[in-house]
Residue frames as a rotation matrix with the C-alpha (Angstrom) as fourth column:
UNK 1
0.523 0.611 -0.594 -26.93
-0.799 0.594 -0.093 -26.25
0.296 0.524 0.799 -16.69
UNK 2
-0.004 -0.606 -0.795 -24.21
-0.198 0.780 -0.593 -28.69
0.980 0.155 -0.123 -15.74
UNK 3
-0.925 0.015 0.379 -24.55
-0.361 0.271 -0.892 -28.39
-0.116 -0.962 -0.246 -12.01
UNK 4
0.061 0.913 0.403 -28.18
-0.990 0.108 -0.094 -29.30
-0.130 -0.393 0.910 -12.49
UNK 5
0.308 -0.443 -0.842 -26.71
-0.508 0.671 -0.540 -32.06
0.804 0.594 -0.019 -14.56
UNK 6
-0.805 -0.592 -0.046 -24.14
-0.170 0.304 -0.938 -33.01
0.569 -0.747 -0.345 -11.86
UNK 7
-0.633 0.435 0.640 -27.44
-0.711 0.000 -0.703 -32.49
-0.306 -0.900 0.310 -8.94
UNK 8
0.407 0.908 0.103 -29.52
-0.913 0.403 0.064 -34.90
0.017 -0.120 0.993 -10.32
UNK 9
0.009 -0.504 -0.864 -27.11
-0.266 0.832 -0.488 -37.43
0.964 0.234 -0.126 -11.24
UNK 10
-0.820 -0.571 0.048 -26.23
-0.318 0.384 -0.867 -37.28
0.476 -0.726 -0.496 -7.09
UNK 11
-0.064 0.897 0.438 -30.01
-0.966 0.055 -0.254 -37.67
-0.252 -0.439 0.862 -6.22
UNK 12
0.563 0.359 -0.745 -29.82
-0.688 0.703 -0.181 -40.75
0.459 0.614 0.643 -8.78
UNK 13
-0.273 -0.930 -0.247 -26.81
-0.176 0.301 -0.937 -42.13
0.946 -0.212 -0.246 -7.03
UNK 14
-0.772 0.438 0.462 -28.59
-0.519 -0.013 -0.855 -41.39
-0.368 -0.899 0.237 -3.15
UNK 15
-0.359 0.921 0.152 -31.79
-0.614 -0.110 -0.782 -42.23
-0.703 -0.374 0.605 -4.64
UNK 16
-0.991 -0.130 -0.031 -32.16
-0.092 0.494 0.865 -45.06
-0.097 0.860 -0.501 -7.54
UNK 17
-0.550 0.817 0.174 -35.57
0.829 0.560 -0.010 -45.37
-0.105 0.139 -0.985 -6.98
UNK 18
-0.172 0.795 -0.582 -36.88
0.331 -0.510 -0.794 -42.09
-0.928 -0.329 -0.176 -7.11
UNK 19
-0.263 0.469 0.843 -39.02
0.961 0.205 0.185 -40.53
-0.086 0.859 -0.505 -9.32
UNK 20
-0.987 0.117 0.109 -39.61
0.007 -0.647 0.763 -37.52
0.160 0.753 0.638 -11.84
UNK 21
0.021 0.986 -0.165 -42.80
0.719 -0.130 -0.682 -36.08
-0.694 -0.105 -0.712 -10.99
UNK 22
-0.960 -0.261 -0.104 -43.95
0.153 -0.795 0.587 -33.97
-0.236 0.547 0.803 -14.19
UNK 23
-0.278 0.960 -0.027 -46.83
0.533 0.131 -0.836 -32.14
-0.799 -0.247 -0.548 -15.30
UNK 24
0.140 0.134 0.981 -45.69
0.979 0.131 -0.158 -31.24
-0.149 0.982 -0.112 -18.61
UNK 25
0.947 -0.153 -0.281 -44.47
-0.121 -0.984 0.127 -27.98
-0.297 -0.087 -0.951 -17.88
UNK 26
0.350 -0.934 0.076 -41.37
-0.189 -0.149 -0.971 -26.72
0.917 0.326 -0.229 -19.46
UNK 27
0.184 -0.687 0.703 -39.54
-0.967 -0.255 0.003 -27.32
0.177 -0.680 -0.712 -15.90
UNK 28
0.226 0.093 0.970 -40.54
-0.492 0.870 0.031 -30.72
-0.841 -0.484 0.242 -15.85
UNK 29
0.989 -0.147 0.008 -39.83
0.064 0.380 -0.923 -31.42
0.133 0.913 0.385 -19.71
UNK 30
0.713 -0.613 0.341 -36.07
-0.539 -0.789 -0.294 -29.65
0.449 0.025 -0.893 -18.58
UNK 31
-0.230 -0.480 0.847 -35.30
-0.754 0.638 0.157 -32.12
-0.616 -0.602 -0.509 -15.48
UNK 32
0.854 0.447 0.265 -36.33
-0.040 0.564 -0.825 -34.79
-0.518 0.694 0.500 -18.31
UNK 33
0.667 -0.731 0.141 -33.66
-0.157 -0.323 -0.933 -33.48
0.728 0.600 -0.331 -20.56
UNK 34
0.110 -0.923 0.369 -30.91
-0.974 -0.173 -0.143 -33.19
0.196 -0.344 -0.918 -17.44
UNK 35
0.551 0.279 0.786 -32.07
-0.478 0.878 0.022 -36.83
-0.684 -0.388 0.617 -16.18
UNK 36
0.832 -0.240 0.500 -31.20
0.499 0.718 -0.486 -38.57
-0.243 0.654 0.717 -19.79
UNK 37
0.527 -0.838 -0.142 -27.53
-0.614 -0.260 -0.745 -36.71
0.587 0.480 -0.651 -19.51
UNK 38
-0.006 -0.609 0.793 -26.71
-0.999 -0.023 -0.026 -38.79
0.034 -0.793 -0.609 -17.00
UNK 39
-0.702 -0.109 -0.703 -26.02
-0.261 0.959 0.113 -42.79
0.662 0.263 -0.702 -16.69
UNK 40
-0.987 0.155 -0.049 -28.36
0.110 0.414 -0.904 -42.87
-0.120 -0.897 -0.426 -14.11
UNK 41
-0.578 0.806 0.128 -31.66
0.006 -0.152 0.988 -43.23
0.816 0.572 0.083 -15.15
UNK 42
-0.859 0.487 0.159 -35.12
-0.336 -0.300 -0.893 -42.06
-0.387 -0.820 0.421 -13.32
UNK 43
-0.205 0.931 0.302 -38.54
0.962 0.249 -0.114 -43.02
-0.182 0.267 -0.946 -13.33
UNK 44
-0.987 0.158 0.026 -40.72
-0.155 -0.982 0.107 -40.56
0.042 0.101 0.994 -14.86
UNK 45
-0.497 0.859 -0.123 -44.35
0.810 0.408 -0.422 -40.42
-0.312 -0.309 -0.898 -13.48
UNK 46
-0.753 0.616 0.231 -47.32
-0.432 -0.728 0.532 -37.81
0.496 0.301 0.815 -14.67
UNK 47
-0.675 0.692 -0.255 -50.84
0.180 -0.180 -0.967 -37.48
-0.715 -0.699 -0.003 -12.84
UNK 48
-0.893 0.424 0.151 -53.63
0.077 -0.187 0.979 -38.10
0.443 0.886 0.135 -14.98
UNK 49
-0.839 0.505 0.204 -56.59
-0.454 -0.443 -0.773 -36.37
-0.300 -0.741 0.601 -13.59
UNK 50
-0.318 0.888 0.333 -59.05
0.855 0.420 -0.304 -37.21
-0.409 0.188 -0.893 -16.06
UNK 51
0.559 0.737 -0.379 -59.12
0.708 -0.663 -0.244 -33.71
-0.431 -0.132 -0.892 -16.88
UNK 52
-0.335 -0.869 -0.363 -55.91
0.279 -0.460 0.843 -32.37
-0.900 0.180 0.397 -18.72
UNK 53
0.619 0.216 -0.755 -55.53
-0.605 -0.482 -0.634 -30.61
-0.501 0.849 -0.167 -22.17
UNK 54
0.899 -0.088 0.429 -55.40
0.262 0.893 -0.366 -32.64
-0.351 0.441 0.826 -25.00
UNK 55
0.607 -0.790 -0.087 -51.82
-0.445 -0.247 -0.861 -30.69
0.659 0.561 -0.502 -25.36
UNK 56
0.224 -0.421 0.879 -50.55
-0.800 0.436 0.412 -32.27
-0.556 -0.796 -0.239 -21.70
UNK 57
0.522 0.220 0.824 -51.56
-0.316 0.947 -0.052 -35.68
-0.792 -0.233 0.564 -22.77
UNK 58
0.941 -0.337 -0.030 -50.06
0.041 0.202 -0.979 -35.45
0.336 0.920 0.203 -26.33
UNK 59
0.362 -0.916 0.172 -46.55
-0.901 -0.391 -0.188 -34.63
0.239 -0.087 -0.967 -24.35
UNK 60
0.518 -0.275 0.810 -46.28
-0.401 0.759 0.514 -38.30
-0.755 -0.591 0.283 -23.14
UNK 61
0.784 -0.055 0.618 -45.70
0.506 0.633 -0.586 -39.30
-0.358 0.773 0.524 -26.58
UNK 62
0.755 -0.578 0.310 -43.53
-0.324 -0.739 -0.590 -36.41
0.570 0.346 -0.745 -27.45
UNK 63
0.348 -0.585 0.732 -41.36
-0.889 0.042 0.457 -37.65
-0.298 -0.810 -0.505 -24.52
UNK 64
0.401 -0.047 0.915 -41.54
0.122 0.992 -0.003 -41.30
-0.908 0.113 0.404 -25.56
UNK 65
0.930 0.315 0.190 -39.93
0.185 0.046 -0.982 -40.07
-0.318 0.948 -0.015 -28.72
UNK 66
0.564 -0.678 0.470 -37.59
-0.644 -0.718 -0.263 -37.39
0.516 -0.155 -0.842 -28.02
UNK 67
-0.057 -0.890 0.452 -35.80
-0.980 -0.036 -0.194 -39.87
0.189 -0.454 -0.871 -25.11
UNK 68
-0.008 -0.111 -0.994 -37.08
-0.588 0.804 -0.085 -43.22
0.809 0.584 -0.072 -25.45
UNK 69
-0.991 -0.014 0.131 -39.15
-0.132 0.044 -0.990 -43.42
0.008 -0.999 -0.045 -22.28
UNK 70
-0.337 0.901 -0.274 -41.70
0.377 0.396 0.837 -44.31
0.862 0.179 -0.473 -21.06
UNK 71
-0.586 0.413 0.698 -44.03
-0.811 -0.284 -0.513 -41.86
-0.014 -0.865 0.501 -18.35
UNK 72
-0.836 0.497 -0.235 -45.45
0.542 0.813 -0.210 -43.94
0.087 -0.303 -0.949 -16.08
UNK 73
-0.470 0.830 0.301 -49.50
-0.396 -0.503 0.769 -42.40
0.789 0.242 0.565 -16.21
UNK 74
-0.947 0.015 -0.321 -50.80
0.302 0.385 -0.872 -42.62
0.111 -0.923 -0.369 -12.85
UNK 75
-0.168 0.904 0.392 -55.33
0.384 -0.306 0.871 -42.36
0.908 0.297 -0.296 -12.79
UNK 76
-0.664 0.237 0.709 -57.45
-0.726 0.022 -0.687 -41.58
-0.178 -0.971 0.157 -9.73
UNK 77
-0.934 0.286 0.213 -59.43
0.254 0.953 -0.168 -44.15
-0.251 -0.103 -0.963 -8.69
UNK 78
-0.830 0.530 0.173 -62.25
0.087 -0.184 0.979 -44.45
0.551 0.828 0.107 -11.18
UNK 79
0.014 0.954 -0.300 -65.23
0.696 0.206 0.688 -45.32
0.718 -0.218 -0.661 -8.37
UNK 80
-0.358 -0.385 -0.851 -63.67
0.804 -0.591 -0.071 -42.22
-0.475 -0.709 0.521 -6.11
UNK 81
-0.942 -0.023 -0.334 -64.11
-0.156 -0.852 0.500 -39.87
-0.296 0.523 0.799 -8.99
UNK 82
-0.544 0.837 -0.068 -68.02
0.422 0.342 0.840 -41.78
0.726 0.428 -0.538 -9.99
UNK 83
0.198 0.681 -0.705 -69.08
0.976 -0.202 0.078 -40.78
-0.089 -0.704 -0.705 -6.20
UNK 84
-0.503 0.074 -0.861 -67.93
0.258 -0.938 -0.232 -37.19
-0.825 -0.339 0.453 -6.20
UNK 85
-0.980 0.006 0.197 -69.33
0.193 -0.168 0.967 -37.01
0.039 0.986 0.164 -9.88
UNK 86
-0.080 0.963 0.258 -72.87
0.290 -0.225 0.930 -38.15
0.954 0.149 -0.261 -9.35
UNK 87
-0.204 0.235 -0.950 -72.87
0.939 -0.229 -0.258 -36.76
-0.278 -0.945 -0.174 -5.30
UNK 88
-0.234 -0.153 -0.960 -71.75
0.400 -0.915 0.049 -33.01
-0.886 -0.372 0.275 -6.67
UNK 89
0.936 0.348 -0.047 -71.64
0.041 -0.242 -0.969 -33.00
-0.349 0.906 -0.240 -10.16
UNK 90
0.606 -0.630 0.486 -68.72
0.786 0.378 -0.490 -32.35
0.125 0.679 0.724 -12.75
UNK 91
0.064 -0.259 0.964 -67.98
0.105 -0.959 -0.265 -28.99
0.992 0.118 -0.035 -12.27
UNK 92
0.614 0.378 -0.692 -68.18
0.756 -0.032 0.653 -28.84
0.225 -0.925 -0.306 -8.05
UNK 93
-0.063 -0.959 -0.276 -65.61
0.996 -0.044 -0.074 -27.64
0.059 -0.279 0.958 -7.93
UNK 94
-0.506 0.061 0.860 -66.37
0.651 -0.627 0.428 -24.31
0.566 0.777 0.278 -9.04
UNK 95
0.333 0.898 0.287 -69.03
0.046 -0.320 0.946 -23.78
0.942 -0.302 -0.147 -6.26
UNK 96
0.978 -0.096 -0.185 -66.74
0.200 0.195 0.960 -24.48
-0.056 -0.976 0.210 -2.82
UNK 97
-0.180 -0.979 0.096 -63.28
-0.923 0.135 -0.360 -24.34
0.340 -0.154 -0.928 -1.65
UNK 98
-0.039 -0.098 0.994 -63.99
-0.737 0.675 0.038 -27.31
-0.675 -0.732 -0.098 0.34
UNK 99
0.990 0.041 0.133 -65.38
0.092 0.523 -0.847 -29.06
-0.104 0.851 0.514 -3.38
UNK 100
0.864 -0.496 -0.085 -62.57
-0.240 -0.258 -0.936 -28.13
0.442 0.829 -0.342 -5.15
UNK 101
-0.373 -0.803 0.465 -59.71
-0.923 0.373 -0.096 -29.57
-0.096 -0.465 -0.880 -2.34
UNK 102
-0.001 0.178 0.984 -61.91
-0.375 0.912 -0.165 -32.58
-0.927 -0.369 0.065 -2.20
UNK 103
0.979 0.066 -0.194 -61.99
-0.204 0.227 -0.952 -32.75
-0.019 0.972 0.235 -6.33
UNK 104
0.485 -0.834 -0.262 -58.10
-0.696 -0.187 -0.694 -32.42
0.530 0.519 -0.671 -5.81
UNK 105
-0.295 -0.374 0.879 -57.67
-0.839 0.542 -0.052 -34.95
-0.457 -0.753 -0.473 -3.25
UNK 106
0.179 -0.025 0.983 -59.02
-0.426 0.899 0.101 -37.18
-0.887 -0.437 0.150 -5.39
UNK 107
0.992 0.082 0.095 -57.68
0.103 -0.093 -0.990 -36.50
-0.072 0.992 -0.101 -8.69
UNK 108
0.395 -0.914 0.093 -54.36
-0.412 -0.267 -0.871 -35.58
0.821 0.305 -0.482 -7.31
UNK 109
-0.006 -0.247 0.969 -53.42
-0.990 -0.137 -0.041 -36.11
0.143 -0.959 -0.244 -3.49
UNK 110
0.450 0.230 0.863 -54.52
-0.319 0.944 -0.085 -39.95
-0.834 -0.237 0.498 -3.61
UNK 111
0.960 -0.213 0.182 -53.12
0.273 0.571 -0.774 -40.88
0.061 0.793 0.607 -6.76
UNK 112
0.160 -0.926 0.341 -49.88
-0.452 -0.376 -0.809 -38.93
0.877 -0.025 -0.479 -6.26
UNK 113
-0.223 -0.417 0.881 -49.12
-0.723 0.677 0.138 -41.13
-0.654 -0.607 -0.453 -2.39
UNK 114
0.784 -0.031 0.620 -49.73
-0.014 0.998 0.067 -44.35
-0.620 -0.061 0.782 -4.57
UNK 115
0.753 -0.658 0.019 -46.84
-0.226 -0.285 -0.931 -42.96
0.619 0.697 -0.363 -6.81
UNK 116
0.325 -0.642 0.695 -44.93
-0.624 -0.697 -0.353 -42.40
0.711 -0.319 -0.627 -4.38
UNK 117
0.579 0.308 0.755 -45.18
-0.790 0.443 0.424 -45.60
-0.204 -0.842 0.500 -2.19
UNK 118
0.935 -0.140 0.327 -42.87
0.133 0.990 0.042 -47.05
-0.330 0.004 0.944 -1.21
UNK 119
0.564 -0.671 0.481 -40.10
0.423 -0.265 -0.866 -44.77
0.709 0.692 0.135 -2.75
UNK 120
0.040 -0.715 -0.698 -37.07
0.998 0.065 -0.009 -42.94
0.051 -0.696 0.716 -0.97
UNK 121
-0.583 -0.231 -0.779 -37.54
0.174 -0.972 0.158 -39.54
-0.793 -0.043 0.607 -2.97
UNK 122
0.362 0.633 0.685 -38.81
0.917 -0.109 -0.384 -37.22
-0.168 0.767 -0.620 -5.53
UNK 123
-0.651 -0.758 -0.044 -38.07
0.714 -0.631 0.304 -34.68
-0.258 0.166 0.952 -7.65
UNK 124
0.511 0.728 0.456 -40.28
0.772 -0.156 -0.616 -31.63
-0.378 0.667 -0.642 -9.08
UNK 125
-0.354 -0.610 0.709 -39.76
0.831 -0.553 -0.061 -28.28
0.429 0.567 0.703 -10.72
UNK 126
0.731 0.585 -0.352 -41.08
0.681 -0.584 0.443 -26.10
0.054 -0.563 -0.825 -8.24
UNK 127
-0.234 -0.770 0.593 -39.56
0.380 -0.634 -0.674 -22.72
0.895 0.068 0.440 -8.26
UNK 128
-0.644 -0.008 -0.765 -39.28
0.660 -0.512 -0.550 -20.20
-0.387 -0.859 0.335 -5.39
UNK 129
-0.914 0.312 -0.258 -40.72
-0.404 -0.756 0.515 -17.28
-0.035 0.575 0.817 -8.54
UNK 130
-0.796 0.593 -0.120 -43.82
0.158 0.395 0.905 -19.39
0.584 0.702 -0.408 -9.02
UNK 131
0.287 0.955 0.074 -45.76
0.307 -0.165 0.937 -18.15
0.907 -0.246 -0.341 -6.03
UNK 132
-0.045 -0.292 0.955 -45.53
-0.680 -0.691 -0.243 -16.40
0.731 -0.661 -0.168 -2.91
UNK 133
0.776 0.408 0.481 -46.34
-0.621 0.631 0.466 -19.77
-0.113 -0.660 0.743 -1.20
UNK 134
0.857 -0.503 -0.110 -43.33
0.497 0.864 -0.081 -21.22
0.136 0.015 0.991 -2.64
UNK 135
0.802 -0.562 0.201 -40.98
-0.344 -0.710 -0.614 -18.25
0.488 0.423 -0.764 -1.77
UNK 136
0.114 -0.493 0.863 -39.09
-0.949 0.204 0.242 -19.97
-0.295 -0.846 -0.444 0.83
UNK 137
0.781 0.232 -0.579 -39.03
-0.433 0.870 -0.236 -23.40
0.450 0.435 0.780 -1.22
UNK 138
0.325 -0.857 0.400 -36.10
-0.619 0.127 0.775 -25.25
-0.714 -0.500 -0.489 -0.14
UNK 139
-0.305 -0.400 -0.864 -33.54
-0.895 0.432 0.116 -27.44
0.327 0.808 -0.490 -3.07
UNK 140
-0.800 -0.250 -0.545 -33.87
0.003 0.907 -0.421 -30.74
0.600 -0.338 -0.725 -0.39
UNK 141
-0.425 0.514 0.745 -36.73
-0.879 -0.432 -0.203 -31.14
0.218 -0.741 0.635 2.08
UNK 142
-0.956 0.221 0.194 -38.32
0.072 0.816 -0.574 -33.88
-0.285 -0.535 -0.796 4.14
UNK 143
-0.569 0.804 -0.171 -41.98
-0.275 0.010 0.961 -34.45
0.775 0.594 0.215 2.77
UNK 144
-0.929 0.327 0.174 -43.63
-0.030 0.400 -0.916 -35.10
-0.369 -0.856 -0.362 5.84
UNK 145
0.141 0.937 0.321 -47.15
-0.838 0.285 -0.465 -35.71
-0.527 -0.203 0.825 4.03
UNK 146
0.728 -0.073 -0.682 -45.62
-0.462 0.682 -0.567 -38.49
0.506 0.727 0.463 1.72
UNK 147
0.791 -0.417 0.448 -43.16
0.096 0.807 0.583 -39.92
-0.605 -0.418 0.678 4.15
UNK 148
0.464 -0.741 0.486 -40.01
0.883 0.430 -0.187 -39.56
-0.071 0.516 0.854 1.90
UNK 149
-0.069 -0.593 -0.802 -37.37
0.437 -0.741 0.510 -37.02
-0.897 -0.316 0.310 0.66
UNK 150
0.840 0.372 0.395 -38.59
0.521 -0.352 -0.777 -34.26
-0.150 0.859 -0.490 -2.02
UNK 151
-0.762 -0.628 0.157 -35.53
0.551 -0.503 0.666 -32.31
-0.339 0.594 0.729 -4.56
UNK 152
0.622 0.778 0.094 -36.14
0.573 -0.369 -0.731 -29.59
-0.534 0.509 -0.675 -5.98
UNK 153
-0.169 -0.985 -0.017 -33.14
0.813 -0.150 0.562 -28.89
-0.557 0.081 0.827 -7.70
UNK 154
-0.515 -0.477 0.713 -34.91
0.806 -0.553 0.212 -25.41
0.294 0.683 0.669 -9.62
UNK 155
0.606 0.674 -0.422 -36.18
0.780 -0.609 0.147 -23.74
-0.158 -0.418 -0.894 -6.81
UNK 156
-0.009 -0.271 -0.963 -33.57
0.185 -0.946 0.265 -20.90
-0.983 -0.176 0.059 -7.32
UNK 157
-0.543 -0.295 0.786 -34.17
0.829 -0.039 0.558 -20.77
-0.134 0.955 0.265 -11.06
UNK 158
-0.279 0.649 -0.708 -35.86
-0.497 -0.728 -0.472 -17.79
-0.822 0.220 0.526 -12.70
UNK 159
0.414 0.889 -0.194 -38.39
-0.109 -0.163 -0.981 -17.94
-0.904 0.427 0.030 -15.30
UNK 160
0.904 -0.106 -0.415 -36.11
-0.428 -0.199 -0.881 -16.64
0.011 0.974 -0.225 -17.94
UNK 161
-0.444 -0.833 0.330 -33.37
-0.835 0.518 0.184 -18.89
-0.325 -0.194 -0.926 -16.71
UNK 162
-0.078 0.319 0.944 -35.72
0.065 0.947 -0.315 -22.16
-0.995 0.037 -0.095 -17.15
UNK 163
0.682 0.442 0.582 -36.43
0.274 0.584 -0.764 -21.16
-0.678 0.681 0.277 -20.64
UNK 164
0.392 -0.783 -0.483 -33.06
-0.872 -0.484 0.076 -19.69
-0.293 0.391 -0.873 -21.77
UNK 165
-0.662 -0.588 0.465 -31.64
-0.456 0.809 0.372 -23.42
-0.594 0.034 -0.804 -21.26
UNK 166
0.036 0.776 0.629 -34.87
0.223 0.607 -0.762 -25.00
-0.974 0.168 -0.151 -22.68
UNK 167
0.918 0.089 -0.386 -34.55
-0.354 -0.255 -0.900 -22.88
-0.178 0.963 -0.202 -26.22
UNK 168
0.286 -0.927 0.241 -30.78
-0.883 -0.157 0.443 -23.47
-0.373 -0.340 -0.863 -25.96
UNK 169
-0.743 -0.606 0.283 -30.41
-0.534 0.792 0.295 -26.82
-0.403 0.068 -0.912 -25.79
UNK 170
-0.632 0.409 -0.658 -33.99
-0.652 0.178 0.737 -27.86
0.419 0.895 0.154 -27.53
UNK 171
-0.836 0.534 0.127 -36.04
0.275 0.607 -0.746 -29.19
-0.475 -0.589 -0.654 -24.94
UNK 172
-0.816 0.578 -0.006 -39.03
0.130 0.195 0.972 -30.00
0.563 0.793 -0.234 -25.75
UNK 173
-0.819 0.386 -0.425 -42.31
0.531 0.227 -0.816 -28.89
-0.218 -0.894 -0.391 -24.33
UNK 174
-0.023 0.986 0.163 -45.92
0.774 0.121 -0.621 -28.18
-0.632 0.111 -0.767 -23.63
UNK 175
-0.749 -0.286 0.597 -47.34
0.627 -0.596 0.502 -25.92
0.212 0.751 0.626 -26.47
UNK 176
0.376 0.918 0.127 -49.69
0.597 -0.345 0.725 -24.40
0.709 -0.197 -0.677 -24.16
UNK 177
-0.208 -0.685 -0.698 -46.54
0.510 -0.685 0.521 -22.10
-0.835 -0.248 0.492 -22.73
UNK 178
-0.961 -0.129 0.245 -46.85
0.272 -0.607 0.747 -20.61
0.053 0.784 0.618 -26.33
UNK 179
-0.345 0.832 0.435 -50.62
0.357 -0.313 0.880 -19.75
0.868 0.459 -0.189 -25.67
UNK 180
-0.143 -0.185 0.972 -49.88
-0.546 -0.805 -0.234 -17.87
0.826 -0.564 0.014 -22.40
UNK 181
0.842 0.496 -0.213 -50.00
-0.227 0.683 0.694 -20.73
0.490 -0.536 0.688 -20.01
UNK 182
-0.047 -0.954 -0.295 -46.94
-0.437 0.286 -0.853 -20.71
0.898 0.089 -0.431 -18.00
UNK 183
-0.696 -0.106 0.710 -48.35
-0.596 0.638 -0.488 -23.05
-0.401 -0.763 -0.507 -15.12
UNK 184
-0.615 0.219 -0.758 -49.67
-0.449 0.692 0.565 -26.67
0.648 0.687 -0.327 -16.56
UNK 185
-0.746 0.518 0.418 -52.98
-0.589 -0.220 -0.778 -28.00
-0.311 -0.827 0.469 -14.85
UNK 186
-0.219 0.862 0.457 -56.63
0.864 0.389 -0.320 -29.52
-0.454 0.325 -0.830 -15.43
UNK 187
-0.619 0.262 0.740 -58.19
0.678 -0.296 0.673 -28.04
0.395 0.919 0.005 -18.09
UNK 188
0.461 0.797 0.390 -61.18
0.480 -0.593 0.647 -26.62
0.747 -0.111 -0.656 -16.18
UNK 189
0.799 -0.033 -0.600 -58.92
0.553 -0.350 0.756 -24.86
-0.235 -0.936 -0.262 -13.57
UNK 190
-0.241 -0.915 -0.322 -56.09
0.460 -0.400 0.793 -23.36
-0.855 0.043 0.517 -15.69
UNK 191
0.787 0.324 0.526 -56.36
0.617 -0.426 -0.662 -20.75
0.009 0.845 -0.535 -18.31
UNK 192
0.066 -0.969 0.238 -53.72
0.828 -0.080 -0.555 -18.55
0.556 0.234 0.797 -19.71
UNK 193
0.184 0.218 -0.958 -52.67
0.821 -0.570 0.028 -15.11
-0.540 -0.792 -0.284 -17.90
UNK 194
0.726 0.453 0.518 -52.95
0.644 -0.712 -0.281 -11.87
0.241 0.537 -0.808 -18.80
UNK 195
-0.105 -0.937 0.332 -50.83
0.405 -0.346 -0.847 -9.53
0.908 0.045 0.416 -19.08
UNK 196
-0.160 -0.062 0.985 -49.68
-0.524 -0.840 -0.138 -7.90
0.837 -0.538 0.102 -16.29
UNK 197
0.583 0.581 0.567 -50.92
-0.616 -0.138 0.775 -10.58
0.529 -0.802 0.278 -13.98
UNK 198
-0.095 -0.718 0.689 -49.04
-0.816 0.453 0.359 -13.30
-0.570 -0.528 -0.629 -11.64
UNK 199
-0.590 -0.027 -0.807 -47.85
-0.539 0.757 0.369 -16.16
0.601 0.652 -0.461 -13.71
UNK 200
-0.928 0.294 -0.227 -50.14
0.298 0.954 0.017 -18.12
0.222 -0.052 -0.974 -10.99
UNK 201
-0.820 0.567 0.079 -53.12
-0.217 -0.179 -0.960 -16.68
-0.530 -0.804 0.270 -11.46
């Protein structure tokens, strides 16, 4: 816990301007918590699709309590999301890969570079454990679709490391981890897992 302490402080120190990317997962409620041990304060940004559980959205406040912050709430653009609405419908997604990147490109992918513009870095909570796509994650990496430098300072964490420290030290966080949800999403694309299956499926 204290080196993570210590690793963000030096990102804050390299990086004054960057920013806390969270999505209300317990990993992102965690680097929250290590952030406000340190004199160096971060921005903290969230992605509002338009589509979250009304437990996500309730966490902004929970945050704004607990540390006396404020998440910056970042939309997609409202007349982006009106054309794929009445072109495909609400649900497209559901019916294409190709929908369902283009639903995320413009719910996430476009709103998440105007976050980011203009900044030196970011942080997230991306583990290595959280998917076979992320086994090779790296702590530090060049972002080459965002132009900037991305931290991940808990890719070598485990699962039962992220929430050992979290019960520990009283972080707060989403209460849709307690109703088998241990990756945080849109509503219509995330549901809880079953036993037995990958935590991202």
């Amino acid at each position: 816990w204290s080196m993570l302490v210590e690793r963000i402080g030096e990102i804050a120190c390299a990086h004054p301007d960057a920013l806390i990317a969270s999505s209300m997962g317990v990993e992102d409620t965690l680097l929250i918590h290590a952030m406000m041990q340190s004199p160096q304060r971060l921005g903290v940004f969230m992605l509002d699709t338009g589509r979250l559980h009304a437990e996500t959205l309730a966490m902004i406040g929970t945050i704004r309590d607990r540390y006396g912050i404020e998440v910056q709430v970042v939309h997609p653009g409202s007349d982006a999301v009106r054309d794929y609405v009445d072109t495909h419908g609400a649900d497209a997604f559901y019916e294409s890969v190709e929908l369902r990147k283009a639903c995320c490109g413009i719910r996430k992918v476009e709103p998440l570079g105007r976050a980011l513009a203009g900044r030196s870095a970011w942080i997230t909570g991306q583990r290595r454990e959280q998917s076979i796509t992320r086994a090779e994650l790296p702590e530090s990496q060049w972002d080459e679709a965002f132009g900037l430098r991305k931290y991940n300072p808990l890719a070598h964490w485990s699962t039962e490391d992220v929430w050992a420290i979290s019960r520990a030290l009283g972080v707060p966080y989403n209460p849709l981890h307690d109703r088998g949800y241990p990756s945080i999403g849109c509503e219509c694309c995330t549901r809880a897992v079953r036993p037995g299956e990958d935590v991202r499926a």
